[in-house]
ZAMIKOL-167297 format. One line per 8 residues: number of its first residue (from 1); their letters; for each residue x negated, y, z negated of C-alpha. Coordinates in pm, whole numbers, plus 50000, padded with zeros to 5 digits. Layout:
# ZAMIKOL-167297
NUM	A	X/Y/Z | ...
This chain:
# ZAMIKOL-167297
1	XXXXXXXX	27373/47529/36259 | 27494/47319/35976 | 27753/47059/36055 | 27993/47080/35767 | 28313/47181/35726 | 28407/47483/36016 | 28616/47693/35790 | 28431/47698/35498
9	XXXXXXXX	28096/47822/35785 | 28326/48095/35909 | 28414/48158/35566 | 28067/48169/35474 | 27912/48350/35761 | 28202/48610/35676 | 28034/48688/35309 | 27699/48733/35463
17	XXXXXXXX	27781/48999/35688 | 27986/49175/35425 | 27669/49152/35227 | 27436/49261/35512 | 27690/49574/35631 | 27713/49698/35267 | 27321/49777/35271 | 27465/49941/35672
25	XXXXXXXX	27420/50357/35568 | 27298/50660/35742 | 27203/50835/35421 | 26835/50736/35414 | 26783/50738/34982 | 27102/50535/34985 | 27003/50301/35220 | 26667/50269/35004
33	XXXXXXXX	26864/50209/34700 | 27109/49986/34854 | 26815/49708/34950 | 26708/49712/34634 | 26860/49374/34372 | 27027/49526/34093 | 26933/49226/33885 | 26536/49320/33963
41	XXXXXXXX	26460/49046/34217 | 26174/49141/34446 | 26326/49057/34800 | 26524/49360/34988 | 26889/49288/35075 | 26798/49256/35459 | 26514/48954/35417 | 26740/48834/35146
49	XXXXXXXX	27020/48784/35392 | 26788/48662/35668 | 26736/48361/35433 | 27035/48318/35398 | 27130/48273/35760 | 26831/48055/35807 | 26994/47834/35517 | 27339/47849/35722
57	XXXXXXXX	27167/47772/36086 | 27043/47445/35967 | 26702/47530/35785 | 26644/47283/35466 | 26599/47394/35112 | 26232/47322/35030 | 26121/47270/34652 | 25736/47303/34790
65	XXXXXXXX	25532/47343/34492 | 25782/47336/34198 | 25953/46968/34063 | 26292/47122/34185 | 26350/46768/34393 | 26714/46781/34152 | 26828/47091/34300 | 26687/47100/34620
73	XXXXXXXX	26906/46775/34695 | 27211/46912/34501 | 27188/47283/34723 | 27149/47049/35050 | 27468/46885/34971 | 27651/47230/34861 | 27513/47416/35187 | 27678/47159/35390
81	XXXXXXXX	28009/47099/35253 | 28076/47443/35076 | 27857/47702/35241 | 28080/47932/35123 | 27983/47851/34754 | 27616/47867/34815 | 27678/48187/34993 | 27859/48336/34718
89	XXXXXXXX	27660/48183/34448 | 27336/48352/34591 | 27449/48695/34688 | 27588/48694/34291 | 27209/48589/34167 | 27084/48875/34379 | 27367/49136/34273 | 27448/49023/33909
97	XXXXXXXX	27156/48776/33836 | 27446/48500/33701 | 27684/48270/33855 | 28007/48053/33721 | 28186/47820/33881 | 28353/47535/33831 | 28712/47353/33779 | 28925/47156/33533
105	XXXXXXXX	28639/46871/33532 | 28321/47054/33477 | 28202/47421/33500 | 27873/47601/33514 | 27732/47894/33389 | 27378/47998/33588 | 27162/48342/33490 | 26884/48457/33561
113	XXXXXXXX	26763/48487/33171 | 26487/48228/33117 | 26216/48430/33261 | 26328/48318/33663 | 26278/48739/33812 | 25906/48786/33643 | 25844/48432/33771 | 26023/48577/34129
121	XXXXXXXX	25750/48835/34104 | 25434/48634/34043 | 25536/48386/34366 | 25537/48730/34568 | 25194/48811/34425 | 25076/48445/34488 | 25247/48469/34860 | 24982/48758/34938
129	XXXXXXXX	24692/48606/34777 | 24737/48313/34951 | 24846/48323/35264 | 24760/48012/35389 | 24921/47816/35150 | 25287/47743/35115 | 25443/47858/34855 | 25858/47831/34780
137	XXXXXXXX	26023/48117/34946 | 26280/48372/34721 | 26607/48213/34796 | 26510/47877/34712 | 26325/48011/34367 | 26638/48166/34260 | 26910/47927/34362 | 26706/47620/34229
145	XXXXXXXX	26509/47772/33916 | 26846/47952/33810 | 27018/47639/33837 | 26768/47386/33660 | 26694/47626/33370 | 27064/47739/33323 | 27180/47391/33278 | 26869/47150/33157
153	XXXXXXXX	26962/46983/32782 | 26637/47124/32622 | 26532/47478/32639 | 26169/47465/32702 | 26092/47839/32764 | 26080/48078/33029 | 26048/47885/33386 | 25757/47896/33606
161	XXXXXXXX	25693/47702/33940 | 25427/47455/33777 | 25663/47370/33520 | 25757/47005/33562 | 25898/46932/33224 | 26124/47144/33210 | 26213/47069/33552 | 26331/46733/33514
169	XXXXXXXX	26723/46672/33628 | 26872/46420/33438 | 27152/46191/33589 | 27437/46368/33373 | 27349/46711/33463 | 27327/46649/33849 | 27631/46481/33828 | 27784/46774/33630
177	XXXXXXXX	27659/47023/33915 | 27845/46783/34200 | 28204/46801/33978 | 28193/47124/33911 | 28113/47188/34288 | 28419/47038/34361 | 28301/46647/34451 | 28473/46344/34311
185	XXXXXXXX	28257/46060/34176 | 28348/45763/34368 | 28086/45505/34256 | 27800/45587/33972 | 27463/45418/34050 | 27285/45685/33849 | 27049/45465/33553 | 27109/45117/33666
193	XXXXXXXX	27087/45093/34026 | 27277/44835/34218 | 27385/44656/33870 | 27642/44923/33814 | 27798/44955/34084 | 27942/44667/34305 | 27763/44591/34585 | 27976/44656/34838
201	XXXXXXXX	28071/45013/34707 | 27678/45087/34722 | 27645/44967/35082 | 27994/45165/35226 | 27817/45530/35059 | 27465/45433/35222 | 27637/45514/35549 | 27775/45835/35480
């Protein structure tokens, strides 16, 4: 179980099961039809919450094959101290396929629209060629891909998990995904290391 804030968990776990007992229906074609994403992805509603859960009891986002190492950190850091966000902002990828959220300071606008479903599809295909090998699971593909793509400076095509390129997180954009998540930039190390920050403001955040 993740050790964040206690509300925001209950808050979170709260949104999951409102997810999971929407898909909860006798009717047998409307239980079929409820499973299915409306925005196309290719994971049922029941192993999409599963993942989710697995995110909320403590299991790690893991980039795996792709160059996600930006988002992987930055979804880490949400799933602790907002679970409710990441809970919110996933279920909306899965309904919708987009996201927004934000404040006064920054705001972001995630979709789905630079090619992140077919590429959804293709991992599913690889999954069951491969099964040996590791590949990135759903939830992780769509929160990180939707995120990199939606809010990378160059637009570099449709998304794919070899693309490393276009996978690159710059320092202004991951810093812009922390403000508009609600966090407050106490020191900036981000380009010239210890040199632009004092020292002892560097040291006090290594021990958080």
């Amino acid at each position: 179980m993740i050790s964040g804030n206690a509300a925001r968990l209950k808050a979170a776990q709260a949104l999951l099961l409102r997810f999971i007992e929407i898909g909860r229906v006798k009717d047998i074609k409307r239980h079929a039809a409820l499973q299915r994403s409306p925005a196309g992805w290719p994971i049922t509603r029941d192993d999409f919450a599963g993942q989710i859960k697995a995110r909320l009891d403590g299991k790690l986002p893991d980039q795996l094959e792709t160059s996600y190492c930006g988002p992987a950190v930055f979804l880490y850091c949400l799933i602790h101290d907002r679970p409710d966000i990441y809970v919110t902002y996933a279920i909306s990828l899965w309904e919708r396929g987009r996201f927004r959220f934000g404040n006064r300071n920054a705001a972001l606008s995630l979709s789905s629209a630079d090619g992140e479903i077919p590429a959804a599809i293709k991992l599913r295909q690889a999954r069951a060629a491969t099964p040996r090998r590791r590949h990135i699971n759903d939830i992780d593909w769509m929160t990180m891909s939707c995120l990199s793509a939606s809010t990378r400076p160059v637009d570099v095509g449709a998304v794919t998990p070899r693309d490393e390129f276009g996978s690159i997180t710059y320092p202004r954009v991951l810093r812009r995904w922390f403000v508009a998540a609600g966090a407050a930039v106490r020191a900036d190390t981000m380009g010239a290391g210890l040199l632009k920050s004092p020292l002892a403001e560097t040291l006090t955040l290594m021990k958080h």
